[in-house]
N, C-alpha and C positions, 0 to 999 in steps of 0.2 A: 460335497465341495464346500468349500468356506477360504473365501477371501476378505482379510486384512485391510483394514484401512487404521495407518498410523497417520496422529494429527485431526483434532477435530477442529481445524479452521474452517474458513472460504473454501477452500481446495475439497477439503477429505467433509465439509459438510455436501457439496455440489456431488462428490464422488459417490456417495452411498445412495443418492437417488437417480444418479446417473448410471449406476449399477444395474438397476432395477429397472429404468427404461429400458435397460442396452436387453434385457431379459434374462439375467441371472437371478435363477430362484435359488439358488444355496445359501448359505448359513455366511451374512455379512456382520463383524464387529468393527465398532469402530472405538480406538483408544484415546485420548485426551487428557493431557496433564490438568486444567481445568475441568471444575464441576458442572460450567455454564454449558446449556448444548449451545450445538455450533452457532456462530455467530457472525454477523458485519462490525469490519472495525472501521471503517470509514468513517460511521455518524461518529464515531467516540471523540475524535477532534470535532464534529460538527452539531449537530442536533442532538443526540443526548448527551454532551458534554453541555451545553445551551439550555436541556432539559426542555427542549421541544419535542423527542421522542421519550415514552416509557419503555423499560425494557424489554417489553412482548415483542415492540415492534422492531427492537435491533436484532433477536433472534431469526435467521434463516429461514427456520421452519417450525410450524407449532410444534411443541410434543409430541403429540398424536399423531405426526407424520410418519416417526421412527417405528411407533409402535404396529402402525398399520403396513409399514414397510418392512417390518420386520428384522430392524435394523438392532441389534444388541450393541447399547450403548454402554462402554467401560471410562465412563467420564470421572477425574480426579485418580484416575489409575494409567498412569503414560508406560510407553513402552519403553523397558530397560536395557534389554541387548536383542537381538535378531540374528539370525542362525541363520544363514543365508543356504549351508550345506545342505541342513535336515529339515529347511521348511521349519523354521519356530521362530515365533516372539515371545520374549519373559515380559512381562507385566512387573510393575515395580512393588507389585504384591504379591511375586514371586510365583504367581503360576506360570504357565506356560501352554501358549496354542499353536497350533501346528494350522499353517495354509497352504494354498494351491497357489493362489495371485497376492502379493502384495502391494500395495501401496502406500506410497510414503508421501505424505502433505505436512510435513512438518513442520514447514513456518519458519517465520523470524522472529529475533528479539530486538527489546531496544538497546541502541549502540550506551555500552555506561562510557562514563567520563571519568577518570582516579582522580576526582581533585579534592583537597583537603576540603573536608566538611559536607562531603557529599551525601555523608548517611545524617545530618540534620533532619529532624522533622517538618513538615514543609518543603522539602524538596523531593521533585517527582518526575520519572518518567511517565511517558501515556503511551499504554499499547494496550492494555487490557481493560475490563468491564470494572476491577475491582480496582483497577488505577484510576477510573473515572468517579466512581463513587468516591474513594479515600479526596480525590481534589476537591472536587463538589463540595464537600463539604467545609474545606475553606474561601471558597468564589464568593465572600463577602462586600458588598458595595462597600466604596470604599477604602481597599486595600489594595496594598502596590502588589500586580503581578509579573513578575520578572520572566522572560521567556529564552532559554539559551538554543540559538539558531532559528535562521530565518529561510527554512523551508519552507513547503507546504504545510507542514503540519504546527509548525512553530506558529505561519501566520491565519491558519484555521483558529487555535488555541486563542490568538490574538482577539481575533472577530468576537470570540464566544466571551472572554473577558471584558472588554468594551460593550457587549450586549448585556453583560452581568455587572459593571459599574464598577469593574474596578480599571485601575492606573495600573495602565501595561506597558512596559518595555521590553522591546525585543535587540537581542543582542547577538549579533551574526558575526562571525570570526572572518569572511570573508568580505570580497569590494563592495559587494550589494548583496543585496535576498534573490534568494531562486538563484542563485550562476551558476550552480550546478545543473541545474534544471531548465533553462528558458534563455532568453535573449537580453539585453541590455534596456531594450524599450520594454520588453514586459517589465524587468523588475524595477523601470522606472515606472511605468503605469500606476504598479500594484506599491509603491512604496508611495506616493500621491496618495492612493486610493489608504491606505492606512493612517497616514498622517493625517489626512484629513477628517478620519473618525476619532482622532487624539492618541495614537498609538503611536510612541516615541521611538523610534530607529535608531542604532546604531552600529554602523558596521565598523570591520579593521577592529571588529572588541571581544580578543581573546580574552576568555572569562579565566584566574586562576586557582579560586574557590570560594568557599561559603562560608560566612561567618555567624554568629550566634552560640546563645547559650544553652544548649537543649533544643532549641527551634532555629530557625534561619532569620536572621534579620537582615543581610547584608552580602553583596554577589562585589566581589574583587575582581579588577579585570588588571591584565599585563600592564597598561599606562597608571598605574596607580590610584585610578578611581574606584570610588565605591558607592554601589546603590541600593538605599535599601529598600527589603523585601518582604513581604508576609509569605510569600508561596511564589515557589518556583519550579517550574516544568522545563525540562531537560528534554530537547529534539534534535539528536544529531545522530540519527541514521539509524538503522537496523541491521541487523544481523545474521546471517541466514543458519539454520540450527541445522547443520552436516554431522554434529558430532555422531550421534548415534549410527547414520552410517556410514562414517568411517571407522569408527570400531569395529563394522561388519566386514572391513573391508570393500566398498562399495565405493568406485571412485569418486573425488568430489576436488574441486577448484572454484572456488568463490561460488560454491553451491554446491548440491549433488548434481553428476554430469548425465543428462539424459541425451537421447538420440530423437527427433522429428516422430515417435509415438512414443516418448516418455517412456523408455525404458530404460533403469540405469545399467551398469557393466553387472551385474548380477542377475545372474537368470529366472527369472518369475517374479522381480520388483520392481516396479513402475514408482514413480515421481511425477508430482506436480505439485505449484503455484511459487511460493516467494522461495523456498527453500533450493529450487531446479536454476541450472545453466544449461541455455537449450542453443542449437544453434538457428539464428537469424540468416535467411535469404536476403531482409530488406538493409541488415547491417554488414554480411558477407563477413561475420564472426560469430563465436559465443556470445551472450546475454543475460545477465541475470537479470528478470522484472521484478518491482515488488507494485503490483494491480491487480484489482479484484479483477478484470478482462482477463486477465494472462491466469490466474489462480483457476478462474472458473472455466475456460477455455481448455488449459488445461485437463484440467479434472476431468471434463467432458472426452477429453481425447485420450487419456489413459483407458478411462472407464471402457470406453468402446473398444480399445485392444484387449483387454482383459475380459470382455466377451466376446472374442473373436472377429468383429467387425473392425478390420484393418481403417486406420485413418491417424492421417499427417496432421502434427500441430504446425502454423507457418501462418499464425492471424498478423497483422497487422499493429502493433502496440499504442493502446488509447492509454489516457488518464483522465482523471478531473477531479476540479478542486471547488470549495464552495466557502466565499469570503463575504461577510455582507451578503447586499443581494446580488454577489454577484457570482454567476458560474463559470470556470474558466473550464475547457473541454479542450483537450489537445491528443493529435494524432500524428504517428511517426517521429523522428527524432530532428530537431533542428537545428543541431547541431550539425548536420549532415548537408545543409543547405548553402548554397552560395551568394542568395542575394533571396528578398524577400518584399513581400507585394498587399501592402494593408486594401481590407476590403471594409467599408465602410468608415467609422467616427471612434478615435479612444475618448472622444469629448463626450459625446453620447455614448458611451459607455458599452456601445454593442459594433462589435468589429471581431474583423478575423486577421490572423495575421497567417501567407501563405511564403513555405520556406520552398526554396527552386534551388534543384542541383541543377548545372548545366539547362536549364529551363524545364526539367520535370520538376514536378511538386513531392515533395520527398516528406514533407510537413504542414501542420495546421494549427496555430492557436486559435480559439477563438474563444468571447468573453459572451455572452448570453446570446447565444443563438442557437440554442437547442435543436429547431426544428431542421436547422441547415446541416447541421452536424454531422449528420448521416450522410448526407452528400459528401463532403470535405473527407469523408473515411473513405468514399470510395477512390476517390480522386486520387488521394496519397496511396493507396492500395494497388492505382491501376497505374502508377509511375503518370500522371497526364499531363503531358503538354499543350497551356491553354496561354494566350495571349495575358501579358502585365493588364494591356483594357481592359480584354474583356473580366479577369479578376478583378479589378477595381472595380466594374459597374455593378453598382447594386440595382438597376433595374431589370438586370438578368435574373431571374430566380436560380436560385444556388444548384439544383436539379438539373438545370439546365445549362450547366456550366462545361460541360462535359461536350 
């Protein structure tokens, strides 16, 4: 027996040792356009872009994990086509293996921008390990770092810039930072919270491109302004990598399309993490996540159908973000909410914000309060309907809210 794992992210790293839990002793490979074993992208906006983590520690899992798990690792060798008929993947080294189970964790890429001057030196997407190195090495104190979009990862980049001494500007083509993401009081919050580390904002600033001779000096935005730049990182979204299977044939719409055990319209291939559209119970449609929860969740739930242990993905959708010191941890979608209930101080800097459809809790931001966190997941999980008081009182422990 030998099952396939294409993709060696989050997903198809969790998958190969989730494999071997679930009690497949067969013959597992796993493929990877990258040479790095698998890895956390998360720090890469945050602590090792910051150079608070070294490399060992962004990796997954030691080396020696694969080898002891028996895992054959085809890292810098990505899968080129899939035979979904005769059971085969070609390798872009031209051989070709034959499986029983497949899975597909294939990932996303960073959204590119076509604006003139994009291929300048100094100007950078960040999704990968070798994307953090190449920047790193311009994060000189000192130098203007220009940042186009004001996501989460835009305003990660930010934090780590300001910690490294340089003049940051972040340039968001939208009304505020996070709209796609969050409420109107968070991305007031967190735009406070940046300005006040010296991190210049500017929203409504469609960026039209880059200027410079050989390098970047200068980011042009639609009103006719110009700022200049030593280094510029580029954050406006990702992409989910379907192509491969859809040249299998394998259906896909803003993702590959899996069913509640991750399996796509192909028979013997499973899907998980950012590349899948799954469908949501808590949204009552499809979804495509891009989180290590939903990758690794995921992965976990594939793995167990592909060793015969039947089980439903339907977790609950977390995220979190890590700016300063400060942790922002959010659960459910609040966009889904009709009215909302702050539980503690945005002054003191540790508060939660709770989103209410119809008086269930459908949602939860909340800004350092880790220990509570757990509680506020089940809450939104368990739809609860709890009094606006008693959410407000912080003398209630969070546990006890229920």
């Amino acid at each position: 027996m030998r099952y396939i794992v294409v993709g060696a992210g989050h997903a198809g790293g969790f998958a190969v040792a989730a494999l071997r839990q679930g009690g497949f002793e067969g013959e597992i490979i796993l493929f990877g356009d990258e040479r790095h074993l698998p890895y956390q992208r998360p720090p890469l906006s945050k602590q090792y872009l910051a150079g608070d983590w070294d490399l060992e520690r962004v990796f997954l899992r030691k080396p020696d994990f694969y080898e002891k798990s028996d895992v054959r690792l085809e890292l810098g060798n990505a899968a080129a086509s899939i035979d979904t008929a005769n059971r085969k993947v070609k390798a872009s080294d031209g051989n070709e293996f034959e499986y029983d189970e497949l899975l597909l964790t294939l990932g996303a890429r960073a959204r590119r921008l076509p604006l003139p001057g994009s291929d300048l030196a100094g100007v950078f997407y960040l999704r990968t390990i070798d994307d953090v190195e190449r920047i790193r090495e311009r994060m000189v104190p000192g130098k203007s770092l220009v940042i186009v979009g004001g996501g989460y990862i835009g305003l990660e980049v930010a934090s780590a810039g300001i910690k490294a001494g340089l003049t940051v500007t972040v340039l968001e083509m939208e009304e505020r930072i996070l709209q796609r993401v969050t409420t109107p009081e968070m991305s007031a919050f967190y735009s406070d919270v940046h300005s006040g580390h010296g991190v210049t904002l500017k929203v409504n600033a469609r960026v039209t491109g880059f200027e410079g001779s050989g390098e970047v000096s200068h980011v042009t935005c639609a009103d006719g302004s110009s700022l200049a730049a030593d280094l510029v990182i580029i954050g406006a979204g990702i992409v989910p990598n379907v192509e491969l299977a859809e040249a299998a044939g394998i259906a896909c719409d803003n993702g590959v399309l899996v069913d509640e055990h991750c399996r796509t319209s192909a028979e013997h291939v499973y899907a998980a993490g950012d590349c899948t559209n799954h469908p949501s119970s808590l949204l009552g449609r499809r979804v495509r996540l891009e989180s290590v929860p939903n990758a690794t969740d995921q992965a976990r739930v594939a793995a167990a159908n592909m060793c015969g242990d039947p089980k439903r993905y339907d977790s609950v959708p977390w995220f979190w973000s890590d700016q300063y010191d400060l942790k922002l941890q959010m659960v459910g979608f609040s966009s889904k909410g009709d009215s909302q209930v702050l539980r503690g101080s945005m002054d003191d800097r540790e508060f939660a914000v709770f989103h209410l459809k119809d008086g269930r809790m459908v949602a939860a931001d909340a800004v350092n309060c880790p220990r509570d966190f757990l509680a506020y997941k089940r809450l939104v999980a368990d739809g609860a309907v709890i009094s606006p008081e008693k959410l407000r009182d912080t003398s209630i422990p969070a546990k006890e809210l229920a």
